[in-house]
N, C-alpha and C positions, 0 to 999 in steps of 0.2 A: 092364700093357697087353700083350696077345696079339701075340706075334711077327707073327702074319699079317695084323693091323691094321696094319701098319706101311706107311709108302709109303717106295720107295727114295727117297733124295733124287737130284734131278736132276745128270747128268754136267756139270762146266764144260763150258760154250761152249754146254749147250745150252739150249731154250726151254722157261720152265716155262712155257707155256701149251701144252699138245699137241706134248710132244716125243715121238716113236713111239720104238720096238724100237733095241736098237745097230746091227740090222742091216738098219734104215728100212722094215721094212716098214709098210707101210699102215694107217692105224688110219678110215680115210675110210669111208664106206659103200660098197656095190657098185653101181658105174655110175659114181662121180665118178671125173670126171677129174684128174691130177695136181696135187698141190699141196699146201701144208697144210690141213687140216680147216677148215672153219668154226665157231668157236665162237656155239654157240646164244645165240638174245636173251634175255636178263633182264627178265621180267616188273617192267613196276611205270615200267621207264626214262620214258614220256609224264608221270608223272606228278612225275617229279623235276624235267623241264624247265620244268614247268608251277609247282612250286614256285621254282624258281631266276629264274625269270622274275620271280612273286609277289613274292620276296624285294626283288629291284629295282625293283621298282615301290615299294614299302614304303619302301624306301630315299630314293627319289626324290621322293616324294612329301614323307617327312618333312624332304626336304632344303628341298621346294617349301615344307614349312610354316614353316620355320625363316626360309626367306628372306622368302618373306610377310610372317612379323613381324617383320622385324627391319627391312624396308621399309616397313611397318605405324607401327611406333616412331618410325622417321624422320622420314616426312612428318607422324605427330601431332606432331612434337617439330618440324619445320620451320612447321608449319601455325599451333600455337603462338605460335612466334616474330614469323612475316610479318604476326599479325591481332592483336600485343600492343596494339597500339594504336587498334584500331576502334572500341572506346567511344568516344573521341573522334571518331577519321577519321570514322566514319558516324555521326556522331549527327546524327539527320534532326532536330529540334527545332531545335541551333542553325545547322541548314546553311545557313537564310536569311542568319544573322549572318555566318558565317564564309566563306560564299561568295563573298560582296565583301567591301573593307576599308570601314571608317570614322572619319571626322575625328570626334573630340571637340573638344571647348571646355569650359570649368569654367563654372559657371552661376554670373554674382554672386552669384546670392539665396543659391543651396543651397554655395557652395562644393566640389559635386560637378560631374564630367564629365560631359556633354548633348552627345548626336550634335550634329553642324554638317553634316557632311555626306556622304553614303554616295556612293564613288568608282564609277566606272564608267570600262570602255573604252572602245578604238570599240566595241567588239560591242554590239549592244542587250542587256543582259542584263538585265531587269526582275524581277523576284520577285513573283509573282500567288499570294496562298492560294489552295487547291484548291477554297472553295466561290464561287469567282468563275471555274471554269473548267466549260464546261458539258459537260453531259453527253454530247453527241454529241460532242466531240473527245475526251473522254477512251473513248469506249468507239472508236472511230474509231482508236486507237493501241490498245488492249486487242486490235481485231480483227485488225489486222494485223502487231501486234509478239507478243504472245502470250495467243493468247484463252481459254486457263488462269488467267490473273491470280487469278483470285477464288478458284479454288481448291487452284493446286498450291504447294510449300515453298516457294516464291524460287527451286527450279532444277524444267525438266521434264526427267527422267532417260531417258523414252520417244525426244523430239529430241533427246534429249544423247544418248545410244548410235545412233541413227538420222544423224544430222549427222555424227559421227564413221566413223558407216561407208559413210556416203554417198560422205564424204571420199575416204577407202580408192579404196573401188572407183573412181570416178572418175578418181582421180591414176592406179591401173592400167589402164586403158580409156580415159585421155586424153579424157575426160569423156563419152564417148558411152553410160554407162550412167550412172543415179544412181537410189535407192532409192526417193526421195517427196517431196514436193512443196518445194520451196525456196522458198516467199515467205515461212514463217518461218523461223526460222536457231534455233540450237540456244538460244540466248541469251533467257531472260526480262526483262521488262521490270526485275526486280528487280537480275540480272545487270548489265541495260545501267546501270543506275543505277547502281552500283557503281561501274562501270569508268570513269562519267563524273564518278565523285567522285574515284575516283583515279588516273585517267587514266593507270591499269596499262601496262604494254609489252604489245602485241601481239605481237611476237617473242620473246616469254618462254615457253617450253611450259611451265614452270606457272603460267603466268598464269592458267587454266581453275582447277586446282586449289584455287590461292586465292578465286577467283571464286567455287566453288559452294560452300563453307565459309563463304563470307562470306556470300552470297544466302541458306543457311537460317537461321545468327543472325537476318539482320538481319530475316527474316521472324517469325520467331519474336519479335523485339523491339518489332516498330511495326502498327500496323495498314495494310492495303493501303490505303485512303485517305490514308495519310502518305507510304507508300511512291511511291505514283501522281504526288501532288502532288509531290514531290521530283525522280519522273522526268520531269516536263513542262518545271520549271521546271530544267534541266539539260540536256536533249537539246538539240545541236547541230544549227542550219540551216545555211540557204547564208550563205560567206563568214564574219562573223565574229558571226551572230545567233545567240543562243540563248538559252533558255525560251522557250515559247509567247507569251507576251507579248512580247515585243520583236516575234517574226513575226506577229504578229498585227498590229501597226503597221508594219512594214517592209511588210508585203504588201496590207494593205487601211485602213492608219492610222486603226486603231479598238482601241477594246477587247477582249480576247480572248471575254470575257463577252457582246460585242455578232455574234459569230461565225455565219452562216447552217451549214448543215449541209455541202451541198458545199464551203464554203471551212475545214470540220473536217478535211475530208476531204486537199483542198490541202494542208494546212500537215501533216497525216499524212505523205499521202505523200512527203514531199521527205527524211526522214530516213534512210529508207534508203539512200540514193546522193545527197548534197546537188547537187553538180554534175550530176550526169543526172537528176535532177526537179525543180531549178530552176525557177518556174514564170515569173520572169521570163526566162529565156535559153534554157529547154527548157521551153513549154509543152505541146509535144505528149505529149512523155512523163508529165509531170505529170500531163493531164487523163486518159492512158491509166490509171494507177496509180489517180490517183483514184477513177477509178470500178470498176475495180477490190473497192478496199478497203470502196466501198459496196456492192458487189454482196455483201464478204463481211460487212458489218454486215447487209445483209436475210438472207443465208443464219444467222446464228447469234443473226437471232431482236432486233436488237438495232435495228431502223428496222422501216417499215410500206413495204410495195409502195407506196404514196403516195408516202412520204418518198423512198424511193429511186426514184422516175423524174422526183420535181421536181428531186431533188437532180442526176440524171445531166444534166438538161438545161440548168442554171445556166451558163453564161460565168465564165470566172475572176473576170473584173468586178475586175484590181488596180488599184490607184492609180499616178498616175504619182508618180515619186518627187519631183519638181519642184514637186509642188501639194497636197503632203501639208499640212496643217494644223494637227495634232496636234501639242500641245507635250508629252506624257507624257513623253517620251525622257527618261531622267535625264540631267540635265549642266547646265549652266549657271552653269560654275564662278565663284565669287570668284576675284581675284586673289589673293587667300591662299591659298586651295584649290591653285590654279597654283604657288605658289610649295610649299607643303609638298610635293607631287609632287615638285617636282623636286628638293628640296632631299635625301628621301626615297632615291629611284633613284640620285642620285651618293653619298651615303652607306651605302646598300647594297653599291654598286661600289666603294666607298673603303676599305669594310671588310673586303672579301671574302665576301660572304656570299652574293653572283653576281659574274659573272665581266661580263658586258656589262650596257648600259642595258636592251636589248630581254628580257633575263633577269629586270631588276631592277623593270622595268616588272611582267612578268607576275606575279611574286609581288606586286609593290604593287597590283594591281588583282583579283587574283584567288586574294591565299593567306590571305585572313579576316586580316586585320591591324586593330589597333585603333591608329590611330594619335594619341597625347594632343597636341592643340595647343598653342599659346601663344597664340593668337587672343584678343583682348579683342570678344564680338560684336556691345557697343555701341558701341568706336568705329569696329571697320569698318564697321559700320553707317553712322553717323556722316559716317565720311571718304568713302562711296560716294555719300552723296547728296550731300557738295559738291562732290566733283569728276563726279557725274553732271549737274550742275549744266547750262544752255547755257550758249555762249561768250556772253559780253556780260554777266553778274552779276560773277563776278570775273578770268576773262580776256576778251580782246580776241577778236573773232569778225572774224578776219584768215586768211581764204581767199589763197593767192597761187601762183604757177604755178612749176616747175623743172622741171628736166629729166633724166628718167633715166639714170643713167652707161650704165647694162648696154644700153639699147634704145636711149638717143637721145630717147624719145618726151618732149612734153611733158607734167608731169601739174599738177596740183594737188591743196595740202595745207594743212587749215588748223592751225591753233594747239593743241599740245599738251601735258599736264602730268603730272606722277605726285605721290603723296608716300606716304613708308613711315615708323610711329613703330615705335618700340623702347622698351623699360626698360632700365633698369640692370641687370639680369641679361644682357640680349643677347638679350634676348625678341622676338622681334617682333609688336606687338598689333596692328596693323592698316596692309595696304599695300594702292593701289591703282595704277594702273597704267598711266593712262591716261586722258583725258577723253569724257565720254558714257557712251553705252549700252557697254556688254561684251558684244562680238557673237562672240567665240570663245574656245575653251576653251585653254588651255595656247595662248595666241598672245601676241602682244609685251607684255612687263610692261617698261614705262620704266622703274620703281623700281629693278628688280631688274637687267635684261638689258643694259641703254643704257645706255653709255660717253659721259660728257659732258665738255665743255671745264669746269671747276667756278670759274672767276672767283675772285674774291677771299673764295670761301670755305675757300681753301687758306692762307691766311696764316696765320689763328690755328694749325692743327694742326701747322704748321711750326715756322716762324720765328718767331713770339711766345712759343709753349710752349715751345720749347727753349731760345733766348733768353734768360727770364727762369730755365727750368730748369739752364741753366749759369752763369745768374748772370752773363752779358752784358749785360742790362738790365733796367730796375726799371718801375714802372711807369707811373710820369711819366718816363723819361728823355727829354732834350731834348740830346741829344748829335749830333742830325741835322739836316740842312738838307734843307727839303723843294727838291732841284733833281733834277736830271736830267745821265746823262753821255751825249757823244753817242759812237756807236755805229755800225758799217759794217753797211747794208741788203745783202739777198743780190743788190743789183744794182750795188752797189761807191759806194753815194751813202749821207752820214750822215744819221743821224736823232737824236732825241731819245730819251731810254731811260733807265729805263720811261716811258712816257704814263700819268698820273693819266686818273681814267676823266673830269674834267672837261673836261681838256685842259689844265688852267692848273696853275703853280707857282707857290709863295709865296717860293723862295729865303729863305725863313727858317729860326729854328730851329722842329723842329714835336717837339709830345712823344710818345710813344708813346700814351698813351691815347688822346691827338688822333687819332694816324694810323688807328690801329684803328677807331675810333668812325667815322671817316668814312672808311673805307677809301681811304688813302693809298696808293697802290702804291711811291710811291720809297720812301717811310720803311721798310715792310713790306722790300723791295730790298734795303738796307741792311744787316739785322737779319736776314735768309736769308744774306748772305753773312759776317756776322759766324760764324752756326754753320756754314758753311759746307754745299754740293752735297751730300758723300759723306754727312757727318750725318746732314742730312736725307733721303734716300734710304733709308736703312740705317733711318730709325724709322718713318718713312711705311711701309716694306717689311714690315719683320721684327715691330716693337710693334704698329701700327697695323694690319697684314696687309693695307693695299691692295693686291688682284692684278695689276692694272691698269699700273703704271708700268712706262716700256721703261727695261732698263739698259743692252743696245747694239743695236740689229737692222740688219740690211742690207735697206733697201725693193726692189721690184721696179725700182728706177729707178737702183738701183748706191748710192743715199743712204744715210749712218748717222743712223739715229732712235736719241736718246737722252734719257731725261729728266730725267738727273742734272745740275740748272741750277737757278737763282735764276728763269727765267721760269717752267718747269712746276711746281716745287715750292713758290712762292711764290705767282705769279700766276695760275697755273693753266692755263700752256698748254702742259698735254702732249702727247707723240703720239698719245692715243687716248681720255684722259681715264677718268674716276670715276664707279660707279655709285651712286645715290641711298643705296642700301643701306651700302655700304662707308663713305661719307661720313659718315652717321648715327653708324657705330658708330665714326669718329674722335673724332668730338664728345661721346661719352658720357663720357671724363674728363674732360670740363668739369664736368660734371653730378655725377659717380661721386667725386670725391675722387683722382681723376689717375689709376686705373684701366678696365682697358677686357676685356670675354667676349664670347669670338666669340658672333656672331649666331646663332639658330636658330629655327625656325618649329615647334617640335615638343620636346617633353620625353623621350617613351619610345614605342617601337615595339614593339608587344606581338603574338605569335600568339595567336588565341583560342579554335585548337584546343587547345593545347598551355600555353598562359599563360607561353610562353620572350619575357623582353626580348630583343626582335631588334637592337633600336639606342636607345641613353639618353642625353642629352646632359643629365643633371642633373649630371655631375661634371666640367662644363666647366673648362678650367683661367681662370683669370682673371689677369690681368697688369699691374703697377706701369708705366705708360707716362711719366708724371710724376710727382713728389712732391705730396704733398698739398696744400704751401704753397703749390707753383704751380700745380695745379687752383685753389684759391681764387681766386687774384688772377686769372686768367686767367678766372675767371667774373664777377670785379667788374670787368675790362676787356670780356667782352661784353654786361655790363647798361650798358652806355654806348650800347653801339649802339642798345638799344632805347631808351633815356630823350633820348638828344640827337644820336645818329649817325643812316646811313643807314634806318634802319627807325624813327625817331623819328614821332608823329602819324600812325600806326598804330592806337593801340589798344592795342598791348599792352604796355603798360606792366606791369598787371598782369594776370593773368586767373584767374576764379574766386577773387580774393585770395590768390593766390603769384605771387611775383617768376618773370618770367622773364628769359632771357637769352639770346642767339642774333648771327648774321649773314648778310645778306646777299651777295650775289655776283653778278655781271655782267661778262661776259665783253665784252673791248673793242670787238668786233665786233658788239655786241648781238646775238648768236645764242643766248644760254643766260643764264635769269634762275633765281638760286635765291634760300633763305631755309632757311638751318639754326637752329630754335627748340629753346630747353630749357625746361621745367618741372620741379620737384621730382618728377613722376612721369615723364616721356618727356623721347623724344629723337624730332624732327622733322625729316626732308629733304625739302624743297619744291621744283619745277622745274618750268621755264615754255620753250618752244621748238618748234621746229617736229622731226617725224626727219630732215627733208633741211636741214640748218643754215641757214638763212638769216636776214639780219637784222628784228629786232620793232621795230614801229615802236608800240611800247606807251606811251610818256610819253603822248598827246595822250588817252590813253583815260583815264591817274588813275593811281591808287597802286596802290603796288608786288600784283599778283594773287600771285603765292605764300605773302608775308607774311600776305594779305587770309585766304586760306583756312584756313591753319596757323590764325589767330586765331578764325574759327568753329567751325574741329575741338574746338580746343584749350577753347573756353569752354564747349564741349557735353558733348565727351568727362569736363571736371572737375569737372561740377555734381554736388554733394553729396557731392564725396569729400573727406576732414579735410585741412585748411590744413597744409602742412607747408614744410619751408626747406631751400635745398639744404645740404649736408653743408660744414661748417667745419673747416680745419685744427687740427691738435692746438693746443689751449692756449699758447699764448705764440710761436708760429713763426710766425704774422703777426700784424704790427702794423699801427697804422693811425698816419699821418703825414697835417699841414697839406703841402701843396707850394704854391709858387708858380705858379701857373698861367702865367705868361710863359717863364720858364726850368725849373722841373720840379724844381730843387731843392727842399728845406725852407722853407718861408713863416719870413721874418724879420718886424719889426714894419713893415716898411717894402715890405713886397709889396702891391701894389692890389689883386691879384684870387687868392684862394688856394681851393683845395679840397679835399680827404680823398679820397687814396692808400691803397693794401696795398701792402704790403712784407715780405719776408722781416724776419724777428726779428735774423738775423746779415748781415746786407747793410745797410750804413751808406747813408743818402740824404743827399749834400754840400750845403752850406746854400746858398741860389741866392744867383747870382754878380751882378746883373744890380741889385737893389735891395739894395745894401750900404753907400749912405748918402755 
């Protein structure tokens, strides 16, 4: 390299860009002024910025696309997730089913399940197929909810980016601006369907999102006539009406099918804002909207200028709601129907599967439940027409006057009954509730609700069963004097006690099958206090599950109500008394072989979106209340009742050819008459009384009405079903012995009058004392 190519290198300190001479002279052109030189611009620099710029944008964008998809992945993989289950959710074929719940019943014949009866709310909810719904309401809702229907996906994307930024702008302009027209909303009818099946959060901002993923499936899976018929029969009116059918009779109590054009138009427009187009409480508005929504059926082609100026000039013309006529409204429950309801909603809440009734309701009335009954539907058939019966066939048509605690007023009330059977599972086949017509739905069920005084149908489940279950007394014992001890009245004066319900004592000995058969209250006395208060308390309570008995309470009056006594648990005069139901299912170890299953109105509660048992009661636990032995004898002590005791010339000795066996009960006060029957198939609770207690004056009328009825149920209910016999203790654990019928021992050869006892196998019978020669 040539020396003269060479550049010095620059002095420290100084600047290698334009460092001049050591001895600073000027290297600047001529005319500038002091300073250092300007170094010239470098062609090309716009273009580097212009690239550097480029670069970040490149960057930026590919950051933009990265995030995209990865928020792209997300919501496919949330959207995924949130619709796994809309096969089911939206399947419009079964939404009729699964919209409301319904009662089964097993059909004799087929052995399979057959609806009984399809539940409803208050809400009118009806279910109308689409081609009973006419044309002008459904194009009537096409005009003014989305008159796309026919042909956009389930969502229109045009109002949906339009609604959306309508939105915008308005929230910044505090509404004084907005884009286009707002009497349709961004929401498709296929949308609104959606949201009315799954009744999505509106405070959910993606609520939309899943909304319009679901609208194009669902469009994509059903035809718009399924789709349409679906929305009608789902959109929500005023208060708790909804599908067009319920408003179609809430508004003009007719058919939806039977609908004028203006009144299509009506029951349109209230959906938008139920409470401000109310046409009963906001007529004005309504008939504004109304016509309206016809002005926009004639603009889009879908009425005739006829149609629409007859239709604008019509009167709402509603009914008053007082003088409606129509009985379409579903409801008109059974009593059993009332009872699985409820039975239903506290089992729901007992399980935890809702937290309140008002929760547990809404799922039993409106989450598609198939609920399997236990209903027999020939005998509550059966049991509805005898106790629909008038008073004067088998009860007493005894109108008489009381007085109301709460008002004072005088009212009058005549004579009323229930009765509920059960099986030996704890089944309940048929209860009703009441006498006469059944003029309300879910309103008083005696069987079930009503706490009665239960008379002398409390002795056997007491004091005879445990009695002879501890091996206190046999079955002829004669170990008792039928008397009476006297006893201080809450007014400081003696009485006699217990009162026989005759009024009269024999001061003899009396046997126990005696006292039974004719319901003897001392003897019964007796034989409660042999097993003693707490005993019986404790099995009445805990085996038997009566809810009912008080163990201590403090009354409003400073009083302690208690019913741990020989009177409430023998005689039956509790502080609050025994429901029909409860009673029944004491009695079933008469029947049962000394075992007793809780009661229930229902087998398995099924979803029928999802086919999940919600609640099963087939693995009910079942429970030893007495021994076998003493079930038996204790069923051969109340077939006394029926062959020669208080229900003797009756009738039912036997019925359909099997033995029955049962008791009556009458409360001393003659306020409350029962009759608890068994047969090898049921178990019967009968009751006769007024709901304001007062005494019957039923002897002058005939025989016992409780018994009378159980006995027509009972003969109808068991025609043609196989002769069977109630269940026997094991093999050798009861015997049968001659007794004496004067004293109760063993018949020697020298007893006058003897009869055939059960007895325990290891429980010796002492040879009677009385004829020993």
């Amino acid at each position: 390299m040539n020396e003269q190519n060479r550049k010095p290198a620059p002095r420290r300190g100084a600047s290698a860009r334009g460092s001049g001479s050591s001895s600073g002279a000027s290297a600047r052109p001529a005319g500038a002024q002091g300073g250092a030189p300007k170094k010239p611009k470098k062609k090309g620099g716009a273009k580097r910025v212009w690239a550097n710029i480029g670069r970040v944008l490149v960057v930026l964008v590919s950051i933009g696309v990265i995030v995209a998809s990865v928020l792209a992945v997300m919501l496919s993989l949330y959207v995924v997730k949130v619709t796994a289950n809309d096969a089911s959710l939206l399947n419009l074929e079964n939404l009729k089913l699964s919209y409301s719940s319904t009662i089964y019943a097993i059909d004799p014949q087929t052995g399979k399940p057959e609806p009984y009866q399809r539940l409803v709310d208050n809400a009118d909810r009806i279910w109308v197929d689409g081609n009973q719904i006419p044309d002008n309401l459904k194009n009537a809702f096409i005009a003014v909810e989305d008159k796309t229907f026919r042909e956009n996906s389930g969502v229109n994307f045009k109002r949906t980016i339009s609604a959306t930024a309508n939105l915008v702008l308005s929230r910044l302009t505090g509404g004084r601006i907005t884009l286009y027209d707002t009497e349709q909303g961004a929401s498709t009818i296929t949308q609104q369907l959606i949201k009315n099946i799954t009744g999505d959060d509106d405070r959910d901002p993606l609520r939309k999102v899943r909304e319009i993923f679901r609208a194009i499936s669902l469009n994509g899976r059903y035809s718009k006539d399924t789709i349409l018929e679906a929305y009608l029969n789902t959109v929500g009116f005023m208060g708790n009406t909804c599908g067009v059918q319920a408003c179609a009779y809430n508004l003009y109590d007719k058919d939806v099918g039977q609908l004028t054009l203006a009144q299509c138009a009506t029951v349109a427009a209230i959906t938008n804002n139920p409470t401000k187009y109310n046409p009963r409480t906001e007529p004005e508005n309504n008939l504004q909207r109304r016509n309206m929504i016809l002005g926009m059926m004639l603009e889009q082609g879908l009425i005739t200028q006829a149609d629409h100026d007859a239709a604008v000039a019509e009167p709402l013309n509603l009914v008053d709601p007082s003088e409606k006529q129509n009985t379409a409204k579903v409801g008109g429950n059974s009593y059993f129907t009332d009872m699985v309801i409820d039975e239903v909603i506290t089992d729901l809440v007992n399980e935890g599967i809702c937290e309140t009734r008002s929760e547990a309701s809404a799922l039993l009335f409106n989450g598609g439940l198939a609920i399997y009954s236990t209903v027999d539907t020939n005998l509550q058939s059966i049991m509805e027409e005898v106790m629909a019966k008038e008073p004067g066939n088998y009860y007493p048509d005894q109108e008489v006057e009381y007085k109301d605690k709460a008002t004072g007023e005088t009212k009058t009330q005549n004579v009323q009954g229930a009765m509920i059977t059960i099986d030996y599972t704890g089944a309940v086949k048929g209860v009703v509730g009441g006498l006469g017509e059944k003029t309300a739905d879910r309103g008083l069920n005696r069987a079930v609700g009503s706490l009665r005084q239960t008379g002398s149908t409390m002795k056997p489940i007491g004091a005879y069963a445990l009695g002879i279950d501890y091996n206190y007394i046999t079955y002829s014992d004669g170990g008792f004097i039928d008397d009476w001890v006297e006893e201080i009245n809450d007014n400081g004066t003696m009485r006699k006690w217990p009162r026989n319900y005759s009024g009269k004592y024999t001061e003899q000995r009396m046997l126990v099958c005696d006292a039974l058969a004719n319901s003897i209250n001392t003897i019964a006395v007796r034989v409660g206090k042999l097993v003693g208060p707490d005993d019986l308390f404790d099995f009445m309570t805990n085996t038997l599950g009566i809810t009912s008995l008080v163990e201590n309470r403090t009354e409003a009056n400073g009083l302690i109500s208690s019913d741990i006594g020989v009177g409430p648990l023998v005689l039956g005069s509790m502080t609050d008394g025994v429901s029909l139901a409860e009673m029944a299912h004491a009695y079933m170890m008469f029947g049962d072989g000394g075992t007793v299953t809780p009661l229930h109105s229902y087998t398995t509660v099924e979803n029928v979106q999802t086919g999940e048992i919600v609640l099963d009661n087939t693995l009910l636990p079942t429970t030893r209340a007495i021994g076998e032995d003493t079930a038996m004898i204790m069923n051969k002590l109340l077939r006394q009742v029926i062959t020669r005791g208080t229900a003797a010339g009756t009738g039912t000795n036997t019925i359909a050819g099997m033995e029955t066996v049962g008791k009556t009960g009458t409360t001393s006060d003659d306020k409350d008459h029962w009759f608890i029957g068994l047969t090898p198939y049921y178990v019967t609770a009968t009751w006769m009384g007024y709901d304001q207690p007062q005494e019957l004056a039923w002897k002058a009328y005939g025989k016992h009405p409780p018994t009378l009825a159980w006995k027509e149920v009972m003969e109808r209910a068991q025609e043609g079903l196989e002769a069977k016999n109630f269940p026997t203790a094991p093999a050798n654990t009861v015997v049968t012995k001659t007794y004496c019928t004067e004293s109760g021992g063993e018949a020697g050869p020298l007893c006058p009058s003897t009869a055939t006892g059960y007895y325990k196998a290891d429980q010796p019978l002492e040879p009677c004392d009385i004829h020993v020669g």
